[in-house]
N, CA and C of each residue as an Amber inpcrd file, in Angstrom:
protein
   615
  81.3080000 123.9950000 123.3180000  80.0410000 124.6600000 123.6380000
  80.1910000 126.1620000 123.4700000  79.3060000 126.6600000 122.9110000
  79.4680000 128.1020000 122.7330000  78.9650000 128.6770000 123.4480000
  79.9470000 130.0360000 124.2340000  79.5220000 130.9870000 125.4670000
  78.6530000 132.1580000 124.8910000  78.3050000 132.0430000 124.0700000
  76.6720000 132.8350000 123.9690000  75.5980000 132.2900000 124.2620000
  75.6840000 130.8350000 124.6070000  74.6260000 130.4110000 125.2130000
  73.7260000 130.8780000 126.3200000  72.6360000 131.0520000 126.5900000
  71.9530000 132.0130000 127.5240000  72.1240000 130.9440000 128.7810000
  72.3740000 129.7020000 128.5790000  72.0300000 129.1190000 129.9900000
  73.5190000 128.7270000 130.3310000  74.5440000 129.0730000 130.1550000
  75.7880000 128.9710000 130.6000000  76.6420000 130.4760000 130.1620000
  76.9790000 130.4670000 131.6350000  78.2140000 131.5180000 131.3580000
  80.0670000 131.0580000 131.3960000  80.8180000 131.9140000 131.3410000
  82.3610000 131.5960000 130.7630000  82.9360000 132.3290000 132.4030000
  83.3330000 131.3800000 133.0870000  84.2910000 131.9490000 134.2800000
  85.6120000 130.8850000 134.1360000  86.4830000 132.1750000 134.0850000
  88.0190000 131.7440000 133.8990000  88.4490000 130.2270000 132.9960000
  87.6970000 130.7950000 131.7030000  87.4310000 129.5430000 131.0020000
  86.7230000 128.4790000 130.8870000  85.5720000 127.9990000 132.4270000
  85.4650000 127.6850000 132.5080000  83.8470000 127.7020000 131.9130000
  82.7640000 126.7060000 131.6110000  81.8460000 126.6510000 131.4310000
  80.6190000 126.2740000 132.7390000  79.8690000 127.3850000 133.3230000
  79.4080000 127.8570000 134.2290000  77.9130000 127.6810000 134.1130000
  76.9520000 126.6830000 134.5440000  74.8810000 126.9290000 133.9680000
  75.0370000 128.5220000 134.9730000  74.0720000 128.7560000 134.5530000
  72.8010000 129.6580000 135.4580000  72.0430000 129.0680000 135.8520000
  71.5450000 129.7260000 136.9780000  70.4860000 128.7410000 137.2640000
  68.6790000 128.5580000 136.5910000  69.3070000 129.0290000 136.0420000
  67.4830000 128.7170000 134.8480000  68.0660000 127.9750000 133.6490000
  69.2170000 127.0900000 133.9600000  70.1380000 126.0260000 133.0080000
  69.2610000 125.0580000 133.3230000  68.6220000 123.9100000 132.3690000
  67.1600000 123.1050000 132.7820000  67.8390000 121.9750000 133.6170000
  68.7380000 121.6010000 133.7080000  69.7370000 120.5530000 134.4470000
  70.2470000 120.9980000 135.9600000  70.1620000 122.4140000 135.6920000
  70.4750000 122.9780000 137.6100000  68.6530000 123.0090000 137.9470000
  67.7090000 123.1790000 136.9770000  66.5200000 123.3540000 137.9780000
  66.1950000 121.8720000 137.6050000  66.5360000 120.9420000 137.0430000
  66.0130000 119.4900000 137.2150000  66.6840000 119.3560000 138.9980000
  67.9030000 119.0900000 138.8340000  68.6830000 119.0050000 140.1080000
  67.8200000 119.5010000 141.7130000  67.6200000 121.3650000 141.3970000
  66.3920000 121.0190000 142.2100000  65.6100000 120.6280000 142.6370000
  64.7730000 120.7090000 141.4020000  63.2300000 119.6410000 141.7140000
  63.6800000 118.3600000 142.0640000  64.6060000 117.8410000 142.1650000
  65.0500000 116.3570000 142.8710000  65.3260000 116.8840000 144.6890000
  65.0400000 118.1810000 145.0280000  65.5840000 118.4220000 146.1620000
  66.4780000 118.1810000 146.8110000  67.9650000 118.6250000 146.1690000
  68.8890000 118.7150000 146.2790000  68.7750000 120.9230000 146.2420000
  68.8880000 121.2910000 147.7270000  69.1570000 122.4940000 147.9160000
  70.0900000 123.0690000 149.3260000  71.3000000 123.2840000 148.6310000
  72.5540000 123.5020000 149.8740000  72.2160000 124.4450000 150.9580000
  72.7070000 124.0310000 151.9180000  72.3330000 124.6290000 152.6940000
  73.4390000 125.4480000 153.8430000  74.9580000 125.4310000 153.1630000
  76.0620000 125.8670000 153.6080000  76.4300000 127.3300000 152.6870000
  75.9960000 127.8420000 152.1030000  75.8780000 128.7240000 151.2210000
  76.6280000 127.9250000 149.5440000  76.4640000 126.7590000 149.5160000
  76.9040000 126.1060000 148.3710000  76.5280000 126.4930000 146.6670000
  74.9840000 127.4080000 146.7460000  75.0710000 127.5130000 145.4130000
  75.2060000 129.1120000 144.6010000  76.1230000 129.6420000 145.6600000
  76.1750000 130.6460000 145.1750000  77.9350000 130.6570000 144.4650000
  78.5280000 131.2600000 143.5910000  79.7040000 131.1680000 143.1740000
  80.4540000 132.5280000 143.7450000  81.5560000 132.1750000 144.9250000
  81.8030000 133.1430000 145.1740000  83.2470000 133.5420000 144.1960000
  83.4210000 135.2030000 144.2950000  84.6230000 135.0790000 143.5580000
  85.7740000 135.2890000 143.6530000  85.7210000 134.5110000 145.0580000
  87.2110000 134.2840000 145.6910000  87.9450000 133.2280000 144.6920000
  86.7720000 132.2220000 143.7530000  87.1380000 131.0500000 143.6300000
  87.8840000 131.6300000 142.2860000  87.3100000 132.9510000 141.7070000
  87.9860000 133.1140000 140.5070000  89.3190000 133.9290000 140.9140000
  89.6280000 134.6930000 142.0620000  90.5930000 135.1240000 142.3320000
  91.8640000 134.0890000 142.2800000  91.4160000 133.0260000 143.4740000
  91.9000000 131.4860000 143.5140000  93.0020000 130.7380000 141.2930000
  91.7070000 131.0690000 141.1630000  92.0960000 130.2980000 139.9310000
  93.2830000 131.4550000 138.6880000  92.8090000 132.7450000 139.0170000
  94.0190000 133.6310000 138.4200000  94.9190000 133.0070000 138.7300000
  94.9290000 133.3810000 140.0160000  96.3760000 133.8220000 140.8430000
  97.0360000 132.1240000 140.5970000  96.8230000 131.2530000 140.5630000
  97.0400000 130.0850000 140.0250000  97.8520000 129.5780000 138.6280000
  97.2560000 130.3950000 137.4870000  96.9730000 130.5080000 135.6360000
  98.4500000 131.3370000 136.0380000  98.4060000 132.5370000 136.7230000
  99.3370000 133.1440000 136.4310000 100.8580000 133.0950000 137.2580000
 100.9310000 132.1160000 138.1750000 102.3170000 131.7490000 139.0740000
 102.6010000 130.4860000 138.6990000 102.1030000 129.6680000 138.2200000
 102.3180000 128.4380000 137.9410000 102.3050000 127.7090000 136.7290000
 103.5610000 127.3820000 136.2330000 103.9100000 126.4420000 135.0170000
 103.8890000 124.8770000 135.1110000 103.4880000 124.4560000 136.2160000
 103.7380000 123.2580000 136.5250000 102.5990000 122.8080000 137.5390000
 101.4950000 122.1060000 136.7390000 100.8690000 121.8520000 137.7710000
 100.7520000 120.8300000 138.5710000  99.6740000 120.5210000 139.7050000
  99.7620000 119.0000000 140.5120000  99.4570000 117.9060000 139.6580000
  99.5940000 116.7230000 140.5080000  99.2060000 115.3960000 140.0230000
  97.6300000 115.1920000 140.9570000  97.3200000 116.0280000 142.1070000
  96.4310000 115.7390000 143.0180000  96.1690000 117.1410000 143.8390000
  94.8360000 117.2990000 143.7180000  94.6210000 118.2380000 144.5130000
  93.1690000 118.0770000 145.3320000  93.3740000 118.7610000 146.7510000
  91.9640000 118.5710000 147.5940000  91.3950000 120.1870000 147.3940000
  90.3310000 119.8830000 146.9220000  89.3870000 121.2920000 146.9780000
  88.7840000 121.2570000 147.9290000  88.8720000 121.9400000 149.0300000
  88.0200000 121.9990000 150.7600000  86.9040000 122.7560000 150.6150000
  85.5130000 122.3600000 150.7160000  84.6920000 123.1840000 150.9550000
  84.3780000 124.0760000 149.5380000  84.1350000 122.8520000 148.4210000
  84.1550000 123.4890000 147.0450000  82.7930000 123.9540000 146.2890000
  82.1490000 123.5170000 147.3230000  80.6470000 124.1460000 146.2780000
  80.2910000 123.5880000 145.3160000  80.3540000 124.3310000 144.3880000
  80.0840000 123.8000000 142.6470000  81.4230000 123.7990000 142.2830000
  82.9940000 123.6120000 142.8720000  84.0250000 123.4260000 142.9170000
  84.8720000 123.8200000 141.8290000  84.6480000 125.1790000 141.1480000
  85.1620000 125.7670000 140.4150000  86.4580000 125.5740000 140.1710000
  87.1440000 126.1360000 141.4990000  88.9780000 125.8000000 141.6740000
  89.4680000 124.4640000 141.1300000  89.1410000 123.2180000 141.4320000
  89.0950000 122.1330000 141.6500000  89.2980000 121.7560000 140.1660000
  87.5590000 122.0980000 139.7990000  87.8210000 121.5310000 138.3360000
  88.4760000 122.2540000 137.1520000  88.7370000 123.9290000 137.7170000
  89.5390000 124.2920000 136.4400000  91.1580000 123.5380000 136.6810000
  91.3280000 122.8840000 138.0070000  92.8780000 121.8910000 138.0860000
  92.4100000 120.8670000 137.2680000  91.8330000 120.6170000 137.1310000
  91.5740000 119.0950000 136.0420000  91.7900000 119.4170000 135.0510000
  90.7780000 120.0060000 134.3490000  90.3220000 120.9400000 133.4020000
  92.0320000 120.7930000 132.4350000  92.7760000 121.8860000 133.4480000
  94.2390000 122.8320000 132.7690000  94.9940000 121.6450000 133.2570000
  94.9600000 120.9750000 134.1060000  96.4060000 120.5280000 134.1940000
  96.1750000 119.2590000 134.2670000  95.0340000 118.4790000 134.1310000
  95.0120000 116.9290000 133.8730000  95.1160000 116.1440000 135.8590000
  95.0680000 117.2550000 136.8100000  94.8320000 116.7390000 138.1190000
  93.7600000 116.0880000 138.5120000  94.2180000 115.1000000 138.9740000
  93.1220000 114.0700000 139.8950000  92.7400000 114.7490000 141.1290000
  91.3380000 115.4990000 141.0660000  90.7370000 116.1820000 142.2000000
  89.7730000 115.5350000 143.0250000  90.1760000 115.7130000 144.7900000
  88.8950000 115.5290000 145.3940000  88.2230000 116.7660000 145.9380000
  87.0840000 116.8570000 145.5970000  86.2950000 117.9050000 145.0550000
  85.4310000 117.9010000 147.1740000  85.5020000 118.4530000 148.0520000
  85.6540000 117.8290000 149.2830000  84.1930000 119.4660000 149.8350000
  83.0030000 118.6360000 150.6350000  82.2580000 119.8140000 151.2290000
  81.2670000 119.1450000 151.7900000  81.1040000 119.1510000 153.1140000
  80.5300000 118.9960000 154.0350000  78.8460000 119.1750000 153.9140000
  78.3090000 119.5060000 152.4210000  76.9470000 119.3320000 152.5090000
  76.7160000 118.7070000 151.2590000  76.0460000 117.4420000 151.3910000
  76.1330000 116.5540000 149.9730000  75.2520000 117.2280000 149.0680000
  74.6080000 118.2390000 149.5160000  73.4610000 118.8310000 148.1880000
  74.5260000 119.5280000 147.0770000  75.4610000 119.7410000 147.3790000
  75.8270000 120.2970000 146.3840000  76.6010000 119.7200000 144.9270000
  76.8880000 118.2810000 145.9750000  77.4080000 117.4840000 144.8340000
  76.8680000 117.1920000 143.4980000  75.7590000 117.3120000 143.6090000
  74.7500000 117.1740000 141.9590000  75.2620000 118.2450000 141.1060000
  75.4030000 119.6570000 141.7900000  75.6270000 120.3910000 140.5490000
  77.0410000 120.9960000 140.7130000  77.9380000 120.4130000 141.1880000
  79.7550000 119.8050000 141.3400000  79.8600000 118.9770000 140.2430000
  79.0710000 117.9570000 139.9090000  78.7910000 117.0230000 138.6550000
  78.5840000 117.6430000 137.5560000  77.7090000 118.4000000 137.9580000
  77.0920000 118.7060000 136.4580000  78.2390000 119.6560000 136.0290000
  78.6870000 120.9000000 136.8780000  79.7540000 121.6450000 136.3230000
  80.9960000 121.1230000 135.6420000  81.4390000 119.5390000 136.4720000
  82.4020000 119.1220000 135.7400000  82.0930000 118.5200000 134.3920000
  80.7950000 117.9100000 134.0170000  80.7960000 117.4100000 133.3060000
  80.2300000 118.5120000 131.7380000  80.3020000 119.4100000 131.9450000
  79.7160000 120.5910000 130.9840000  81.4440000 120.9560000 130.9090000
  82.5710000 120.7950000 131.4220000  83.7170000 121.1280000 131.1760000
  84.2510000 120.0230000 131.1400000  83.7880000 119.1600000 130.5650000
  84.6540000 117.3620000 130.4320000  85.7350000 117.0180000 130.3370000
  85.0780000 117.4720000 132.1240000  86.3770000 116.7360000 133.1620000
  85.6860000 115.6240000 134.4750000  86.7360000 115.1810000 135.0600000
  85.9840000 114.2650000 136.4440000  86.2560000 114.4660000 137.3960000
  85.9610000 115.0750000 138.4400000  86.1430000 114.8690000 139.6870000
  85.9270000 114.0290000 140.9650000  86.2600000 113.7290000 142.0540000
  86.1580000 112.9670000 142.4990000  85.1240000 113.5180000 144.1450000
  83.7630000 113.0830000 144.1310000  82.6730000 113.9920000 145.0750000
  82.8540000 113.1940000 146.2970000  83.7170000 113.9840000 147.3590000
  83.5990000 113.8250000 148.8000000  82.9480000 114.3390000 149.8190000
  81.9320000 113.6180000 150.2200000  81.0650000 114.7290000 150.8750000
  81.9470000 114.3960000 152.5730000  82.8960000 115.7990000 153.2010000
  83.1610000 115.4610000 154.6900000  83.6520000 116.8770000 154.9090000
  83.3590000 117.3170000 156.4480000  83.7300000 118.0590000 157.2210000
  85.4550000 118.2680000 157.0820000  85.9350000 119.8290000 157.4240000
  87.3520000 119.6690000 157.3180000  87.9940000 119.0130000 158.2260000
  87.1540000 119.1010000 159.2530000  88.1490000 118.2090000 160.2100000
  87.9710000 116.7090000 159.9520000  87.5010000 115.8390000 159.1730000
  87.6110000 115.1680000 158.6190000  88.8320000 114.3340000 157.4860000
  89.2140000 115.9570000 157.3080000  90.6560000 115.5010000 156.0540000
  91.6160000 115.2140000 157.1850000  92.1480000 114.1210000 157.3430000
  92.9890000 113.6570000 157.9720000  94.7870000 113.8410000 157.1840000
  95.8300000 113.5310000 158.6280000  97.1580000 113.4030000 157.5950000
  97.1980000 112.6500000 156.8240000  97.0060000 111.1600000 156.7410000
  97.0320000 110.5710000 155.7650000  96.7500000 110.9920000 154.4560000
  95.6870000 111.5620000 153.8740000  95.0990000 112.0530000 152.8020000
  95.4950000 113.0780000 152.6020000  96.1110000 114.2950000 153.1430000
  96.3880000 115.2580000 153.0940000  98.2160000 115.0750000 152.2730000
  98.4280000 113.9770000 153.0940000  99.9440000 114.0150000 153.1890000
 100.1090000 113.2570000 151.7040000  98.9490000 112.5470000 151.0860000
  99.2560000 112.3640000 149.7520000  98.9480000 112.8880000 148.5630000
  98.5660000 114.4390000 148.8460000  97.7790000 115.5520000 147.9480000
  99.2180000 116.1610000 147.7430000  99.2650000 116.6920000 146.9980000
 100.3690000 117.6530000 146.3050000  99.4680000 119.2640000 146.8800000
  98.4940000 119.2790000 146.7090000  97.7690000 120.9030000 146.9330000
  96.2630000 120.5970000 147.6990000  96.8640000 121.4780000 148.2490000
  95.2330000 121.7910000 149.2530000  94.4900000 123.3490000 148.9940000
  93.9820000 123.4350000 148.3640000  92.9930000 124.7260000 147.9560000
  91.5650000 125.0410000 148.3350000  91.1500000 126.1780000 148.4410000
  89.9810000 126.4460000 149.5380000  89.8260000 127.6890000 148.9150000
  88.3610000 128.3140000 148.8090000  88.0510000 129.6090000 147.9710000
  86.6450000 129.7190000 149.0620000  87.3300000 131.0210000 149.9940000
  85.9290000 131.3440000 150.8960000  85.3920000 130.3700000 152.0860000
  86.4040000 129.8780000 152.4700000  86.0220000 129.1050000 153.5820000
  85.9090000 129.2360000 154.8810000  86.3660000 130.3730000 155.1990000
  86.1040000 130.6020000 156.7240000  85.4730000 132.1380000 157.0220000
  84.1430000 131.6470000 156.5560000  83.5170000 133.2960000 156.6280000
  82.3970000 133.4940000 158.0040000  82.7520000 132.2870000 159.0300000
  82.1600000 132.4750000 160.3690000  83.2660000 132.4230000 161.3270000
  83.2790000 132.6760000 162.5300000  84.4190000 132.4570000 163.6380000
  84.5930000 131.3140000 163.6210000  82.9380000 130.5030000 163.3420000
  82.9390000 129.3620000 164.2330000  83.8300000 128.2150000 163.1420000
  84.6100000 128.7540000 162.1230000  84.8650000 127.8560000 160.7840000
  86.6120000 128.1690000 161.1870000  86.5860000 129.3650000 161.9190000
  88.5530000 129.4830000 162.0710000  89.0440000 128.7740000 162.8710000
  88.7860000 127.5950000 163.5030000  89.5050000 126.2020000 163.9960000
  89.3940000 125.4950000 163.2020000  88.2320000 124.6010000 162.7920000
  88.5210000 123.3750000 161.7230000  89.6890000 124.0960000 160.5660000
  88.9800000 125.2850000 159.7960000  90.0560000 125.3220000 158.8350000
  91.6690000 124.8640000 159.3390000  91.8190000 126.2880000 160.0830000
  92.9450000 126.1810000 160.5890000  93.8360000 124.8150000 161.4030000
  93.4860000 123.7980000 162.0830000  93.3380000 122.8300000 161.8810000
  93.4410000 121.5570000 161.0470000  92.9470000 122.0390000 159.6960000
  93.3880000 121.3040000 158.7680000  94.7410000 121.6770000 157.9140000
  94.5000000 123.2210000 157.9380000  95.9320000 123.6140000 157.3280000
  96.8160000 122.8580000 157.7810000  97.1010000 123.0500000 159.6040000
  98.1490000 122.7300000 160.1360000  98.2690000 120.9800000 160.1650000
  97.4660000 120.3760000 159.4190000  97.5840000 118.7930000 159.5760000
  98.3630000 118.9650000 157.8340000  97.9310000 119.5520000 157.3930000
  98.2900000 119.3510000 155.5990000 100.0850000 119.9320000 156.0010000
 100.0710000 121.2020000 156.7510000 101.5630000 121.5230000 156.5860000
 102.2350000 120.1070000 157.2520000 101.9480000 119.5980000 157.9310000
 102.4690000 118.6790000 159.0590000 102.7430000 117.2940000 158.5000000
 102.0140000 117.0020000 157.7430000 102.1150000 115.7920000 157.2990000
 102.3590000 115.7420000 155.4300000 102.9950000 116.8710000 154.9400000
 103.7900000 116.9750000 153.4740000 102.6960000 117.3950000 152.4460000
 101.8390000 118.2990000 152.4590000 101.1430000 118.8060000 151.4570000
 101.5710000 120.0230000 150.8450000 102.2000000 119.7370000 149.4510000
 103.7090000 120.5120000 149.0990000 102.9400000 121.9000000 148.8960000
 101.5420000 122.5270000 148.6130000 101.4500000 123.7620000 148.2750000
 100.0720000 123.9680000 149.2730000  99.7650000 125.0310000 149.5220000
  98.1580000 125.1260000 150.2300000  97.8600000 126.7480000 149.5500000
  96.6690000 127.0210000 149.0460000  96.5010000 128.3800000 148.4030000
  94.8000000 128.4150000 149.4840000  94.5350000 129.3800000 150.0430000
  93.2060000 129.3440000 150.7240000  92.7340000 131.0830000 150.4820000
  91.8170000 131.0210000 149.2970000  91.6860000 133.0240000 148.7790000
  90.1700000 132.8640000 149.9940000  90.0810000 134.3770000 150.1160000
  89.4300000 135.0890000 150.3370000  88.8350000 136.3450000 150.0690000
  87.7790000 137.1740000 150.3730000  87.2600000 138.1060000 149.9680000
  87.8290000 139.2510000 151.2970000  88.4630000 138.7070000 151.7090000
  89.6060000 139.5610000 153.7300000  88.2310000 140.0570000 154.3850000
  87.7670000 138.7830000 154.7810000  86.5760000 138.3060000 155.8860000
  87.8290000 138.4040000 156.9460000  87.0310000 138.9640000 158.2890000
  87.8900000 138.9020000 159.4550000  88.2190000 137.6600000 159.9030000
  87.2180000 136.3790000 159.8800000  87.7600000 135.2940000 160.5880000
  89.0220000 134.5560000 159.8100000  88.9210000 134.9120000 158.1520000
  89.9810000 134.5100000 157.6920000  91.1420000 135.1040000 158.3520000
  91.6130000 136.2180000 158.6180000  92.6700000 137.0370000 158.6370000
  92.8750000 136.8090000 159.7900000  92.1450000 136.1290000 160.8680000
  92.0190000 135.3790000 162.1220000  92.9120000 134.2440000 161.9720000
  92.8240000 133.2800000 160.8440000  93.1720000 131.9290000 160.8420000
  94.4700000 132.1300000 160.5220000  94.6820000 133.2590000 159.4420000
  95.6100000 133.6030000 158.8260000  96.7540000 134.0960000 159.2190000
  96.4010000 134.6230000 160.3270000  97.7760000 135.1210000 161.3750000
  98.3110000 134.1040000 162.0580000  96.9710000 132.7900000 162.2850000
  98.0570000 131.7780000 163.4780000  98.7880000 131.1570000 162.4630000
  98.2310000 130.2990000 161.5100000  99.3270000 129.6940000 160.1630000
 100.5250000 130.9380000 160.3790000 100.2780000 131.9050000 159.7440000
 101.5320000 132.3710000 159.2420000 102.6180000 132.9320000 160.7690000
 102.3960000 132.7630000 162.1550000 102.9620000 132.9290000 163.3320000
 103.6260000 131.3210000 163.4700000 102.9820000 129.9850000 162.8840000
 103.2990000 129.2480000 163.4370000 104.0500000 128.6460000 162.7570000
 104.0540000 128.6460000 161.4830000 104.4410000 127.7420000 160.4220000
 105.0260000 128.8680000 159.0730000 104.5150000 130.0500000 158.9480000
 105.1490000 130.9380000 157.9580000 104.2730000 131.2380000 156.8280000
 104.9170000 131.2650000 155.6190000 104.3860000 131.3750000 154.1860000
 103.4390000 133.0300000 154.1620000 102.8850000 133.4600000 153.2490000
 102.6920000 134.6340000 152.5470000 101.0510000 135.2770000 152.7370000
 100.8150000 136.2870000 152.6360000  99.6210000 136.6040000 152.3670000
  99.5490000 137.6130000 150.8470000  98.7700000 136.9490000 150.2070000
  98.9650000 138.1210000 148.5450000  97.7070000 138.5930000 148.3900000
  97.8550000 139.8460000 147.8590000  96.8730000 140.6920000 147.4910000
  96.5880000 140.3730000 145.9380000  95.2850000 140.3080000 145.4990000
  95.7560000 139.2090000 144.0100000  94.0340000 140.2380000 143.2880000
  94.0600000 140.6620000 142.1600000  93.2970000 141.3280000 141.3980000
  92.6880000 140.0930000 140.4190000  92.2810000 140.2860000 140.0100000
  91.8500000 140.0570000 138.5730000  91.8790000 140.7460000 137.1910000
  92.8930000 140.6860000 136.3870000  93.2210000 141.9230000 135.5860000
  92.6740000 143.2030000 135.8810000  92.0420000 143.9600000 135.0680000
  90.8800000 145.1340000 135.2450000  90.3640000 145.3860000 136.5950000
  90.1680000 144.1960000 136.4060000  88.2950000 143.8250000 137.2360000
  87.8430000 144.2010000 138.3730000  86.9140000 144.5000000 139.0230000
  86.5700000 145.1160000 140.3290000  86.6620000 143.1750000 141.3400000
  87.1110000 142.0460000 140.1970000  87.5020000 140.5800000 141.3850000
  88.9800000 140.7040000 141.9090000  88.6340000 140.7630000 143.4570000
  89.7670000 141.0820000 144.1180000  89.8030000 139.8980000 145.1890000
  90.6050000 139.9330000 146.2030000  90.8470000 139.2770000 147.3450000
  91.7890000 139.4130000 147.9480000  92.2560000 138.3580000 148.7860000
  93.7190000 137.7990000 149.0720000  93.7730000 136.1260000 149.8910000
  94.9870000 136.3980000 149.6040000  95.5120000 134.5170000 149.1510000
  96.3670000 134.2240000 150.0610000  95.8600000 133.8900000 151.1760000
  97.1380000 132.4110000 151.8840000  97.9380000 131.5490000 151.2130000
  98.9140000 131.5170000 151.0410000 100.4770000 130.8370000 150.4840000
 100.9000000 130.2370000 151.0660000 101.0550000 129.0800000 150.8000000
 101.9800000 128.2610000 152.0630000 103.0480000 127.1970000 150.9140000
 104.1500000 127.3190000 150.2030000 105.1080000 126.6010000 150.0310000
 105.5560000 125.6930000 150.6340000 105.5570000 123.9590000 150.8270000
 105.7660000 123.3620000 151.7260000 106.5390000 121.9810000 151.7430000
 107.9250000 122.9880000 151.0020000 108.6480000 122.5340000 150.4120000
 109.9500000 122.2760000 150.7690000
């Protein structure tokens, strides 16, 4: 597909509608409209996916995208590295155009609509990576996250990457992980670019 197209744009390779793409406003008019801040693309998710492209030669066999939106992260793991993703967010409106994004980058993901406290050890403990782009941008979101981290470290989820835009409640969650259990906080650019963040690390290995 060619990225001069007016109704798709190119993020981190990836093939992106706008929303005057006739398939995101069909999707609408079916009334499907998120209501968790799901259809906006934040660009933690492209920070997420650098910082990813550029530390890693080896990717998963499985990864959980928490709270993915139109699940950018998720599906550029399919996408690049042939991972079996569950594409995971607590408001099913968004799953229609989670679909459509994967399928304009033909790939598949796998649409879970559940709360984080929902991801249990079991499931966690058979993911290779747990990834999250912008997820805890209320207080009331720095327990479940945190919470789930500590079930994924606990029960063998070998990598966890969780970017942010350094929202306070993150840097909240971010101090008990890294007091209780360890791993990194990175400051991560985007070449040039005014896309910045930083990235929870957790090696769990």
């Amino acid at each position: 597909m060619a990225t001069s197209n007016p109704i798709v744009k190119t993020i981190a390779g990836l093939h992106v509608p706008y929303a005057r793409h006739p398939r995101v406003r069909a999707i609408k008019r079916q009334g499907h409209h998120p209501i968790i801040h799901g259809t906006k693309l934040w660009n933690s998710s492209g920070v997420l996916i650098d910082y990813i492209a550029s530390t890693t030669p080896l990717g998963p066999q499985s990864v959980i995208d928490a709270g993915c939106g139109w699940g950018l992260a998720g599906i550029w793991c399919a996408k690049t590295f042939g991972s079996a993703v569950a594409s995971v967010d607590a408001d099913a409106s968004v799953m229609p155009y989670l679909e459509l994004v994967a399928e304009l980058n033909d790939v598949e993901v796998t649409p879970v609509v559940a709360r984080f406290e929902q991801l249990d050890a079991g499931l966690l403990g058979a993911t290779d990576w747990l990834i999250a782009a912008d997820v805890c941008f209320w207080e009331e979101l720095v327990a479940p996250v945190t919470s789930m981290i500590e079930r994924a470290i606990e029960s063998g989820t070998k990598r966890i990457m969780i970017s942010d835009p350094r929202r306070e409640p993150f840097f909240t969650m971010a101090d008990t992980i890294l007091s209780d259990f360890g791993g990194e906080l990175v400051e991560w650019r985007v070449g040039t670019s005014r896309q910045s963040g930083v990235i929870l690390v957790i090696e769990n290995t």
